[in-house]
One Martini backbone bead per residue (centre of mass of N, CA, C, O) as a GRO file, in nm:
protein
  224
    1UNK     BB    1   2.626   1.079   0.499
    2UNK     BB    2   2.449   0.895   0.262
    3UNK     BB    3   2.207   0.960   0.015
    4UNK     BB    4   2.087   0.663   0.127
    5UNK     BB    5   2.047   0.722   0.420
    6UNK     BB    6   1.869   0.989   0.395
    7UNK     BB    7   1.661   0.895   0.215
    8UNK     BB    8   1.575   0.661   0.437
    9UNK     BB    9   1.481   0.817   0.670
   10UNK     BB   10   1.287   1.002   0.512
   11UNK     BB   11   1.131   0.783   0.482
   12UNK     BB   12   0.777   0.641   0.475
   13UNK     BB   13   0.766   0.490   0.722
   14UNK     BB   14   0.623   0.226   0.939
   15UNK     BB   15   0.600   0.091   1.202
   16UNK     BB   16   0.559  -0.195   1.312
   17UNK     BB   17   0.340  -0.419   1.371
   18UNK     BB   18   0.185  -0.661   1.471
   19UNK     BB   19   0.178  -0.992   1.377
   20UNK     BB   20  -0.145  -0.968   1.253
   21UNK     BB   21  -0.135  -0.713   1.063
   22UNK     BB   22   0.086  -0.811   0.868
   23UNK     BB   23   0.220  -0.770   0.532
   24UNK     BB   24   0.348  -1.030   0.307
   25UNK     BB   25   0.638  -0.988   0.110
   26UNK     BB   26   0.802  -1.081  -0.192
   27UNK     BB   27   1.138  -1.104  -0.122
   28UNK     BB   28   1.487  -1.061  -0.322
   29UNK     BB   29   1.772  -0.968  -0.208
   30UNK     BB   30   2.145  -0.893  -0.327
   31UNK     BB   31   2.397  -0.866  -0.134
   32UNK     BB   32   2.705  -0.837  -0.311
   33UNK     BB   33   2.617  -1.171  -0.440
   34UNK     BB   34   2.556  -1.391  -0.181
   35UNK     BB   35   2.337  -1.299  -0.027
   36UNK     BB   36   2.008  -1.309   0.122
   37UNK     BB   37   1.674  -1.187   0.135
   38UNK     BB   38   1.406  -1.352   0.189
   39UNK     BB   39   1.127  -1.452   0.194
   40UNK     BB   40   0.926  -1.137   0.369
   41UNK     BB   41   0.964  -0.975   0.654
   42UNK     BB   42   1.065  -0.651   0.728
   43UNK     BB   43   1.287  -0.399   0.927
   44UNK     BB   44   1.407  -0.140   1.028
   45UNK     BB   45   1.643   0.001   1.241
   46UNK     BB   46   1.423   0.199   1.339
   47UNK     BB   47   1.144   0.124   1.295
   48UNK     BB   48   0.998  -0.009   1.025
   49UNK     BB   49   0.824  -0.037   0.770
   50UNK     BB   50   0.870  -0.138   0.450
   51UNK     BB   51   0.567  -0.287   0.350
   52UNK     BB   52   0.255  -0.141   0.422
   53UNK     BB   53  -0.054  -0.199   0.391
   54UNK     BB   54  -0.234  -0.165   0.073
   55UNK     BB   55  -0.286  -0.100  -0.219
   56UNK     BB   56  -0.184  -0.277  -0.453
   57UNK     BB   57  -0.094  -0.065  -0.609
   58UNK     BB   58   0.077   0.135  -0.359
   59UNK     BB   59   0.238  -0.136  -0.303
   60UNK     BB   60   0.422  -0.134  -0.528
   61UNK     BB   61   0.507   0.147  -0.528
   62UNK     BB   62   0.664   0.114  -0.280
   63UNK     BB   63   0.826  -0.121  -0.305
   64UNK     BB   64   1.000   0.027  -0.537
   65UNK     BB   65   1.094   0.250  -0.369
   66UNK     BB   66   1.235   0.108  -0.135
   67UNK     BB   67   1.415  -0.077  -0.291
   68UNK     BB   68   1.591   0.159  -0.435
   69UNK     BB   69   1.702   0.257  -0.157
   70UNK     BB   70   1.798  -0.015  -0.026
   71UNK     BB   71   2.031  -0.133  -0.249
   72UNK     BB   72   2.280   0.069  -0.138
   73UNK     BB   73   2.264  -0.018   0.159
   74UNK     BB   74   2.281  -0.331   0.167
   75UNK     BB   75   2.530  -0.328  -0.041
   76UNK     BB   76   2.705  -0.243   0.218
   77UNK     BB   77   2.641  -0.406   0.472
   78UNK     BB   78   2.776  -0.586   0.351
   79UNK     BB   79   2.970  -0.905   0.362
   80UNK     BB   80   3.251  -1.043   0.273
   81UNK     BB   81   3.372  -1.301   0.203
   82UNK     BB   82   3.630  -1.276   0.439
   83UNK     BB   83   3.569  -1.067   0.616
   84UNK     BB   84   3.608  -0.915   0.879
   85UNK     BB   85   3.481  -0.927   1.183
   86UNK     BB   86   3.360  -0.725   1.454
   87UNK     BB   87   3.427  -0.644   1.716
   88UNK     BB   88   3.206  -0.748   2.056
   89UNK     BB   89   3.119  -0.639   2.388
   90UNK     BB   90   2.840  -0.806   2.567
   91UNK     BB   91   2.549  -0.797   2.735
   92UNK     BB   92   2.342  -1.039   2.865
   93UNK     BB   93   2.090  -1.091   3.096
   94UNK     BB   94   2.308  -1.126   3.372
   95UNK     BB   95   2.578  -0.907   3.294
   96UNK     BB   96   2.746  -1.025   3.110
   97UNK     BB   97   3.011  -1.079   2.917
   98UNK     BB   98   3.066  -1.122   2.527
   99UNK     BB   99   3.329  -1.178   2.290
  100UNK     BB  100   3.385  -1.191   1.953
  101UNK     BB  101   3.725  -1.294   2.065
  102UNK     BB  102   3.658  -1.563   2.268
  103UNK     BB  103   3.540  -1.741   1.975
  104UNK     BB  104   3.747  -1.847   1.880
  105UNK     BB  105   3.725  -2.174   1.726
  106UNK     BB  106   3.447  -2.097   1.636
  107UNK     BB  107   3.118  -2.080   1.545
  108UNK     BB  108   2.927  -1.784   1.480
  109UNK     BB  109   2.586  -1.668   1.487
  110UNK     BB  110   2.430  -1.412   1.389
  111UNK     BB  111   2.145  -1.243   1.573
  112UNK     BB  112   1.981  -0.946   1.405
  113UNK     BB  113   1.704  -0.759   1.594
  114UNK     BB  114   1.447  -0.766   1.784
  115UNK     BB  115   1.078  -0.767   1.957
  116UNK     BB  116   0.904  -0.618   1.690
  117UNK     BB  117   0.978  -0.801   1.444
  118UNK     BB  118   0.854  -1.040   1.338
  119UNK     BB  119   1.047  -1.174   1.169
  120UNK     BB  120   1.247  -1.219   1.377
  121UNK     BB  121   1.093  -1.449   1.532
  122UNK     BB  122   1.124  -1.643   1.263
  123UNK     BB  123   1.428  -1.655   1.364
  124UNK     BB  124   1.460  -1.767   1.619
  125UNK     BB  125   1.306  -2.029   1.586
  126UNK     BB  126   1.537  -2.121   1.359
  127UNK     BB  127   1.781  -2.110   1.553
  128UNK     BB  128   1.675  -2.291   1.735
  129UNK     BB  129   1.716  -2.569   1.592
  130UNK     BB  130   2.026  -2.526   1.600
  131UNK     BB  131   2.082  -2.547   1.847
  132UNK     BB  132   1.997  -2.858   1.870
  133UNK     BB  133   2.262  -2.971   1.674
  134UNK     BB  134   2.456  -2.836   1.838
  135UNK     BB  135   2.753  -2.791   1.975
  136UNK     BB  136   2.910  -2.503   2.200
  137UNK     BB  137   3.209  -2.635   2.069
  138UNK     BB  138   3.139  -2.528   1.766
  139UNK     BB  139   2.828  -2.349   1.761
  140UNK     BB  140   2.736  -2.037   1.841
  141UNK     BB  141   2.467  -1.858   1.956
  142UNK     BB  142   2.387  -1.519   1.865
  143UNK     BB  143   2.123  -1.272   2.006
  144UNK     BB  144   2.026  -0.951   1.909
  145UNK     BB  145   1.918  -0.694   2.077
  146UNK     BB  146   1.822  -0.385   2.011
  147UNK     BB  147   1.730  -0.189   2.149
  148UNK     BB  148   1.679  -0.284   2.466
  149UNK     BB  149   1.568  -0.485   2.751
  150UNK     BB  150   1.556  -0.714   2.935
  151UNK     BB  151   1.258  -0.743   3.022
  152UNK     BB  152   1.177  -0.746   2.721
  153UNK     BB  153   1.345  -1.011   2.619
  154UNK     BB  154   1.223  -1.204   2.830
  155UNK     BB  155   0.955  -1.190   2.743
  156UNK     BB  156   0.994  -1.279   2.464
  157UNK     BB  157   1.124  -1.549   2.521
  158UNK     BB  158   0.900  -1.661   2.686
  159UNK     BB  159   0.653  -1.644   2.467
  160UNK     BB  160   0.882  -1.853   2.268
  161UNK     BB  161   1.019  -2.089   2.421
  162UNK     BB  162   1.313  -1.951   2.482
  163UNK     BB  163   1.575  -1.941   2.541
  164UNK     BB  164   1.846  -1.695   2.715
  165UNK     BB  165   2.137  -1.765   2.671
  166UNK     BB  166   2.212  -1.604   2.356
  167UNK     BB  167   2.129  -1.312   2.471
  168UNK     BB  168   2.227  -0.993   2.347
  169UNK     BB  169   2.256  -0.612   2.442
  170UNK     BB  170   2.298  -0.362   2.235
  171UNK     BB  171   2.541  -0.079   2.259
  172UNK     BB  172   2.535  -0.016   1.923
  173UNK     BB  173   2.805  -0.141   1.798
  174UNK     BB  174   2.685  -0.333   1.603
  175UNK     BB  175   2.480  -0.118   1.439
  176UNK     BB  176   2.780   0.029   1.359
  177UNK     BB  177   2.965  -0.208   1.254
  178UNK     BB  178   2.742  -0.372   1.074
  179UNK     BB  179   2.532  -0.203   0.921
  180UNK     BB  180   2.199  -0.185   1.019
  181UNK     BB  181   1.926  -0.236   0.850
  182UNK     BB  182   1.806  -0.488   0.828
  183UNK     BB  183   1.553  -0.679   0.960
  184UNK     BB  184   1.666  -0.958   0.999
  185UNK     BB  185   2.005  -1.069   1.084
  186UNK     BB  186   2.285  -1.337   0.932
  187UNK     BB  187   2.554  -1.468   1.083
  188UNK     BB  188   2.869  -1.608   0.964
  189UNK     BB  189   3.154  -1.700   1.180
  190UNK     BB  190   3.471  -1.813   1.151
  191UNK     BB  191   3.756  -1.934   1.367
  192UNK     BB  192   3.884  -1.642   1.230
  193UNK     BB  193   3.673  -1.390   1.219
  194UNK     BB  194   3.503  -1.448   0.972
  195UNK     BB  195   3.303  -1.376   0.704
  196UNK     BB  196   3.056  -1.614   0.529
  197UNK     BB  197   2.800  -1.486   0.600
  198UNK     BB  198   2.516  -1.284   0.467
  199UNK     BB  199   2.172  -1.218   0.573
  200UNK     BB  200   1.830  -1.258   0.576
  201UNK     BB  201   1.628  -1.418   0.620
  202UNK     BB  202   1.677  -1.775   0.754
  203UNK     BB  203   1.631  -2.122   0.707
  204UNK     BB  204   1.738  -2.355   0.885
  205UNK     BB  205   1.835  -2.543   0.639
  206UNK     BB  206   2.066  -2.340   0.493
  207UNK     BB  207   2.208  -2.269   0.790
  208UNK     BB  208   2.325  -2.608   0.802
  209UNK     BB  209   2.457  -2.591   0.537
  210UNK     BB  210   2.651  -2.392   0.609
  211UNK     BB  211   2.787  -2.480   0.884
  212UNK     BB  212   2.862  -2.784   0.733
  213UNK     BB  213   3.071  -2.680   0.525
  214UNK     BB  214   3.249  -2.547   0.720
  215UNK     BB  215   3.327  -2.782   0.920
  216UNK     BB  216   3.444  -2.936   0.706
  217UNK     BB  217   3.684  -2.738   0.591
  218UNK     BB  218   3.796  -2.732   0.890
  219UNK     BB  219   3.881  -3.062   0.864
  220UNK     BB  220   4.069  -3.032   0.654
  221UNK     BB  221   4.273  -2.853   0.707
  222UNK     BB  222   4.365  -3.009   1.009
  223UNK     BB  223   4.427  -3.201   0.819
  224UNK     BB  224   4.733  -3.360   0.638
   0.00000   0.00000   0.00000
């Protein structure tokens, strides 16, 4: 374990609270100089408020403390772009498996989550956006619930009026094969199954940059 891994466990950190009592702080991390985490709420992988309301004061105090212990934790959690994303495969909320090495020449967008954490929510919403932009034979997006079960899943996703079928629930390989440290993570993985995106909380319009530009790219390729 590294010593920044062992600082962030042992950091007093508190548990997200329900999204009403939420305490949102500007914040702009970049991991490894290309990813980053847009102004908003985080959470530990561990189930955590990174930032939690108190006074100005003790709040930015926090803030930089906290701040100090998570760069160099994000900064190794993020992928380089270009490097292989790790194989995993896991079930639906139906029972099926998924893998993503099955989905080799489609783009395909990971959100890594909870239904706990604030920040999730808005990241799920933004994801619907996409969702309905594109075809499921260019772009698959897969919604990643960590540490859930179904009946959770299925609550919260129909609490947010979403469809469920992009949800699968990780049975811990994808938090220990990606480094999960901050939720929400959004990932884009391209058709060759490398990673070209890795940040934290994204708006659909980034995202859509994003993919549309990826998309582009692979039509470059394929054309003589």
């Amino acid at each position: 374990m590294s010593s920044s891994t062992r600082l962030m466990k042992n950091a007093h950190l508190r548990r997200c609270p329900s999204p009403a009592s939420t305490t949102y702080l500007p914040v702009r991390l970049i991991p490894r100089g290309y990813g980053r985490l847009a102004p908003g709420h985080f959470c530990s992988a561990w189930g955590t408020q990174l930032f939690p309301p108190s006074s100005s004061g003790s709040r930015w105090k926090t803030f930089l403390l906290t701040l100090l212990l998570l760069v160099p934790a994000v900064s190794a959690a993020a992928f380089q772009p270009g490097e292989a994303a790790p194989n995993f495969t896991l079930k639906d909320l139906a029972g099926r498996d998924v893998s993503l090495a099955d989905l080799r020449g489609q783009l395909v967008v990971l959100d890594l989550g909870t239904t706990w954490c604030p920040g999730c929510r808005y990241q799920n919403r933004e994801l619907a956006k996409i969702d309905s932009m594109f075809d499921d034979s260019q772009v698959r997006i897969l919604e990643i619930f960590m540490r859930e079960t179904v009946e959770t899943v299925r609550g919260f996703l129909k609490g947010l009026d979403l469809p469920e079928g992009n949800a699968l629930l990780d049975d811990g390989s994808v938090q220990k094969g990606y480094n999960v440290y901050l939720i929400p993570r959004v990932l884009i993985i391209d058709g060759q199954g490398r990673v070209r995106f890795d940040a934290g909380l994204t708006g659909a319009d980034e995202i859509e940059t994003q993919i549309r530009a990826l998309l582009a790219e692979s039509k470059e390729v394929k054309e003589p």
